[in-house]
C-alpha positions, 0 to 999 in steps of 0.5 A: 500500500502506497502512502503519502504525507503531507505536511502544512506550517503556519508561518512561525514554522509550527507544523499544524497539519498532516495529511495521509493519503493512503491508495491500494489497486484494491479500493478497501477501508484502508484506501483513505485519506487522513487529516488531522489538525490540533482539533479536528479529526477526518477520514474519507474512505474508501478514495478511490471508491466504486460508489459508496464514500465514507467521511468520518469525523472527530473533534467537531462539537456535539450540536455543530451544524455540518453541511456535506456537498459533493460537486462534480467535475463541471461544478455542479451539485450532485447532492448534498445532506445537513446533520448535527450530532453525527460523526459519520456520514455516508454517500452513495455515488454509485449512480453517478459517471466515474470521474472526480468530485470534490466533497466540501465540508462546511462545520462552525464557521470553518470549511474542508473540502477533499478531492473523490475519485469514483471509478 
């Protein structure tokens, strides 16, 4: 299994972030991205995925607002779902065109967006 990480400072030079992006020829639990900063916790798996997306969270206080979108290629809206109190939420691609998407986050004033391959 490939992995790569990728590391952002702020400008003091303080590591703030790490992201792990991990991929396989064979799309599993295992093939997802991972970030982390000195609050929030994600993981999007699995990426590359056949349909169905997972993004998990930790850190985002209970009763926070969360609007998930997921956008294709031309910029459109596919879908979209609003939750509160939920650390995982589950999207299903399977009948949309292979191709990228990005999924944008959007919780307490902060936003995080991820790019999605679905194959």
């Amino acid at each position: 299994m490939a992995q790569k990480y990728t590391y952002y400072y702020d400008a003091a030079g303080n590591r703030i972030q790490v992201l792990l992006f991990k991929s396989s020829e064979v799309a599993s639990p295992a093939d997802s991205i991972i970030e982390r900063s000195a609050e929030v916790e994600f993981r999007l798996y699995p990426n590359p995925t056949k349909g169905l997306i997972t993004l998990e969270t930790a850190g985002i206080e209970n009763g926070t607002r969360m609007i998930c979108s997921i956008w294709n290629e031309s910029g459109q809206l596919v879908m979209q779902q609003t939750v509160v109190n939920s650390h995982s939420i589950c999207f299903d691609l399977s009948n949309r065109p292979n191709g990228f998407y990005i999924l944008r986050l959007q919780y307490g004033g902060k936003q995080k967006s991820w790019n999605i391959l679905k194959q």
